[in-house]
C-alpha positions in Angstrom: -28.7 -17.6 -6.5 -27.0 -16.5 -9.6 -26.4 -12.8 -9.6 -25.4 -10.5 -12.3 -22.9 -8.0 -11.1 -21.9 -5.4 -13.8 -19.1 -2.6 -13.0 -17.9 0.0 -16.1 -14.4 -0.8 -15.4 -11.8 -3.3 -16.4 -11.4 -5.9 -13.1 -8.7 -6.0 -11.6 -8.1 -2.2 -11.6 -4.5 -0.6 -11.9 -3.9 1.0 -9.1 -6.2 1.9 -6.2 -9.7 2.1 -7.4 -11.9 1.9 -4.4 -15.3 1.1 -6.3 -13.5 -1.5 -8.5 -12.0 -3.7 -5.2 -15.1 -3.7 -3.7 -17.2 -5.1 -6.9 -14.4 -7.6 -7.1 -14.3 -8.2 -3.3 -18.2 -8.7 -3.8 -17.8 -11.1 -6.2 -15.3 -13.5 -4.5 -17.2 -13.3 -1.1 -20.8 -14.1 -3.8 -18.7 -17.1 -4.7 -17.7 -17.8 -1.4 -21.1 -18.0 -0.2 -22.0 -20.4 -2.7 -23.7 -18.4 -5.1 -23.1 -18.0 -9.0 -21.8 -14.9 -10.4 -21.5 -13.6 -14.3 -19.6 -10.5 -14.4 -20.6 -7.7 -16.7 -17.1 -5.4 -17.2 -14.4 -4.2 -19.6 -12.5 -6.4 -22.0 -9.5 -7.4 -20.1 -11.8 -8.2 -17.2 -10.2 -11.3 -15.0 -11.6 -12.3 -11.5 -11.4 -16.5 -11.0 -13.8 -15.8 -9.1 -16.6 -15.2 -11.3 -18.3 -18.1 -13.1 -19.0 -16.2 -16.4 -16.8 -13.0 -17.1 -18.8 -11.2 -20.2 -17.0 -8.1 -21.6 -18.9 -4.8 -22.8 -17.9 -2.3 -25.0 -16.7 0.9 -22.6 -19.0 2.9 -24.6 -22.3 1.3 -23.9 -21.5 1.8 -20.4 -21.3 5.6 -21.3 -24.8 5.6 -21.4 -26.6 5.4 -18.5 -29.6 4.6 -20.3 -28.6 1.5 -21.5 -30.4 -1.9 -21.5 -28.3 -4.3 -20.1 -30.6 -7.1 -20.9 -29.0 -8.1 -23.6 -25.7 -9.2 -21.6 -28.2 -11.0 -18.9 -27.8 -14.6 -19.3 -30.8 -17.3 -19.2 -31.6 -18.3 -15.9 -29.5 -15.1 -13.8 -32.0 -13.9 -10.8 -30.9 -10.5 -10.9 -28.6 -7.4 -12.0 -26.3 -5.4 -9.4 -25.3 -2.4 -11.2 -22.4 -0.6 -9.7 -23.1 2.6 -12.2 -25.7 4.8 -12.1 -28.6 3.2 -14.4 -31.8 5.3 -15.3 -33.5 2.4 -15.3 -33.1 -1.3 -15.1 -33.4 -4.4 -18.1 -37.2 -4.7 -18.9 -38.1 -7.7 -16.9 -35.2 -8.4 -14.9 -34.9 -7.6 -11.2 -32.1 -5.4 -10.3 -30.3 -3.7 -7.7 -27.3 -0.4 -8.0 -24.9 0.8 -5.5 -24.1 4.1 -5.5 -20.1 4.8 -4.9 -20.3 8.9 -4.6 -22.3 11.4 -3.5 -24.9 13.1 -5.4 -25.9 16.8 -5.1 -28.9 17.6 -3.3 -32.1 17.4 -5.0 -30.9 15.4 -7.7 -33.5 12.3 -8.3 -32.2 9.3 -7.6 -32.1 6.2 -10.1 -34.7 3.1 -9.1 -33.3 0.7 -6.6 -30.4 2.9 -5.3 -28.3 0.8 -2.5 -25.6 3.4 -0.7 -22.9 3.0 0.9 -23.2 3.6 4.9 -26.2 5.0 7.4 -25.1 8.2 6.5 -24.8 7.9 3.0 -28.3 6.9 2.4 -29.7 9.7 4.6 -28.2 12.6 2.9 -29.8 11.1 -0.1 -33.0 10.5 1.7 -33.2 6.7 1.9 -32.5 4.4 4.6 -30.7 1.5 2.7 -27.1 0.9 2.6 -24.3 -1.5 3.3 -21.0 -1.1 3.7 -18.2 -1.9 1.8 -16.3 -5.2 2.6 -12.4 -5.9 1.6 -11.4 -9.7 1.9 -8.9 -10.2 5.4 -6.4 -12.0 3.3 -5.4 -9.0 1.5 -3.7 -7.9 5.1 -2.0 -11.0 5.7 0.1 -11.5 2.9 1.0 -8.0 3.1 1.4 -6.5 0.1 3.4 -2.9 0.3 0.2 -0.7 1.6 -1.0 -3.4 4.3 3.1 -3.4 5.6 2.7 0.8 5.4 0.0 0.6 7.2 0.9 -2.1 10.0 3.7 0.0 10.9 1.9 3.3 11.1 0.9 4.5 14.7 -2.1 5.5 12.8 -4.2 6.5 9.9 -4.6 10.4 9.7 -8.0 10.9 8.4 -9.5 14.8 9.0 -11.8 14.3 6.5 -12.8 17.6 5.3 -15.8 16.4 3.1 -18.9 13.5 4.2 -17.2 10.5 2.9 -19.9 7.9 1.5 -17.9 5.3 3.6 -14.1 5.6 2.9 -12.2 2.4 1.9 -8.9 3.5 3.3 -10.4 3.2 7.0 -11.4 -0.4 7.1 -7.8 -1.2 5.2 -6.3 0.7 8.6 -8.4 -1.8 10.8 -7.5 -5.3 8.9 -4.3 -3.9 9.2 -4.6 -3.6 13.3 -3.7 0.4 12.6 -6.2 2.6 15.2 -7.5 5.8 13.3 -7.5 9.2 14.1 -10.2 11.2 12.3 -13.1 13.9 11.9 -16.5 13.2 12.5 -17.7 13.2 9.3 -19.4 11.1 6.1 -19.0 7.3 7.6 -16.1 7.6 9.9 -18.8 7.2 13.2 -20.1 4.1 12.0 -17.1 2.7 11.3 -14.7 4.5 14.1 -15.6 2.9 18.0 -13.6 4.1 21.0 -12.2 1.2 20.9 -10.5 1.5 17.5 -10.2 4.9 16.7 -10.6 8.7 17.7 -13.1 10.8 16.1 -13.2 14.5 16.9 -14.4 17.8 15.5 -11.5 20.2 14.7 -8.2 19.9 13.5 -7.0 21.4 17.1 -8.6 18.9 18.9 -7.6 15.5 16.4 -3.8 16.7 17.4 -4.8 16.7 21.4 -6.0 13.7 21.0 -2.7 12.1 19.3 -1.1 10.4 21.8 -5.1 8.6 23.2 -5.0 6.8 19.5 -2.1 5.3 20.0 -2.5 3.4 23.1 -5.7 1.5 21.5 -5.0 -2.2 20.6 -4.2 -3.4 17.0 -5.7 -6.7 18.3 -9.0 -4.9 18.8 -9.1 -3.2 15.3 -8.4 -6.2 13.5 -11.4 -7.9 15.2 -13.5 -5.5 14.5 -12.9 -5.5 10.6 -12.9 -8.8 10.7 -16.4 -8.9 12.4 -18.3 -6.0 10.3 -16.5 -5.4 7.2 -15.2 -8.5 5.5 -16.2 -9.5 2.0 -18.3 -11.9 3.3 -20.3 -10.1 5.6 -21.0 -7.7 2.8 -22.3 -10.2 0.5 -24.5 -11.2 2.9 -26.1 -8.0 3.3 -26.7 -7.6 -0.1 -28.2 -11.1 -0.6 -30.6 -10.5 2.2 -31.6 -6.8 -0.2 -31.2 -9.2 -3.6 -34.1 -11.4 -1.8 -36.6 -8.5 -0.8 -36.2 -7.4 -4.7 -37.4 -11.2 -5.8 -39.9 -11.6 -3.4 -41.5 -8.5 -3.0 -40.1 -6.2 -5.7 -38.7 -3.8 -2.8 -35.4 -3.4 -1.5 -36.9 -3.8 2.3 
């Protein structure tokens, strides 16, 4: 399949950047699966990763009205947008993920994909996938992975419903329990097993000492089973072939 994927940054981003390392993470595990990616993104854009890199002007993506078609290069299967888009490229199947929340009653664009269970049903749909990081980022250890490793956990009392928060999977590759709310995404991606979810700030300090005894072999495996790049490209090729098929995203 050769899939469009089109972000309004600059790839790589400086700095953290959530949305930006998961489009690139999409695109590397895309490739990894065999299929061909052209990358719609800001000038300066590098990701080996992608078999075509085409750079747009920052202000067309300004405009979230814009035809994209233009960019879409003969024989491409289909546009992921990771912007909001009012409406996709005459002709062309698409798909966009949407990286925040949205306030309520706001009318979503076409073909919205979002971000965990939760996500999606504050928005009134029931399609998401969550976001995947590659493991190899958490084995050469770069300065946050080390941070992390060493922690006794991550402190998340989440005082707003995250759409899936990045920072907890980056605990798990990094074999680091977490300790947090029960809000947003945390209980899809929290299990007894890895973490400790409660409701109050009272009761997350009680339960300090329980998240510590939780094994770093156990969180690992679990990021490494549900939230690798890989895994998330596979999800949304299974989505990308519902759009061509049957012009639905289920």
């Amino acid at each position: 399949m050769h899939v469009v994927v089109a972000s309004h940054h600059r790839l790589p981003v400086e700095g953290y950047g959530g949305p930006q390392r998961v489009v690139v993470a999409l695109v590397r595990g895309l490739a990894a699966l065999g299929h061909r990616v052209t990358l719609l993104a800001q000038p300066g854009t590098k990701v080996a990763e992608a078999a075509k890199i085409v750079e747009v002007a920052p202000r067309l993506f300004k405009d979230s009205g814009v035809d994209l078609k233009r960019f879409f290069p003969d024989g491409a299967d289909i546009l992921h947008a990771h912007f909001p888009l009012k409406q996709g490229p005459k002709g062309v199947p698409f798909v966009q993920t949407l990286h925040g929340n949205w306030k309520p009653d706001t009318p979503l664009p076409p073909n919205t994909i979002f971000l965990s269970r939760d996500h999606a049903k504050r928005h009134g749909s029931a399609i998401y996938v969550h976001n995947g990081l590659d493991p190899a980022e958490y084995i050469f250890r770069g300065r946050k992975a080390v941070l992390l490793a060493r922690a006794r956990c991550l402190w998340m009392p989440a005082q707003w419903d995250e759409p899936f928060g990045l920072p907890t999977i980056e605990a798990l590759f990094s074999g680091t329990p977490v300790l947090g709310t029960r809000r947003g995404a945390l209980p899809e991606i929290v299990t007894p097993a890895v973490g400790v979810l409660r409701d109050t700030l009272d009761e997350l300090i009680l339960a300090g000492d329980k998240v510590t005894t939780l094994d770093p072999r156990a969180c690992r495996e679990r990021a490494e089973r549900q939230f690798t790049h890989l895994v998330m490209a596979e999800n949304y090729v299974r989505i990308y072939q519902n759009v061509l098929t049957s012009g639905e995203l289920k």
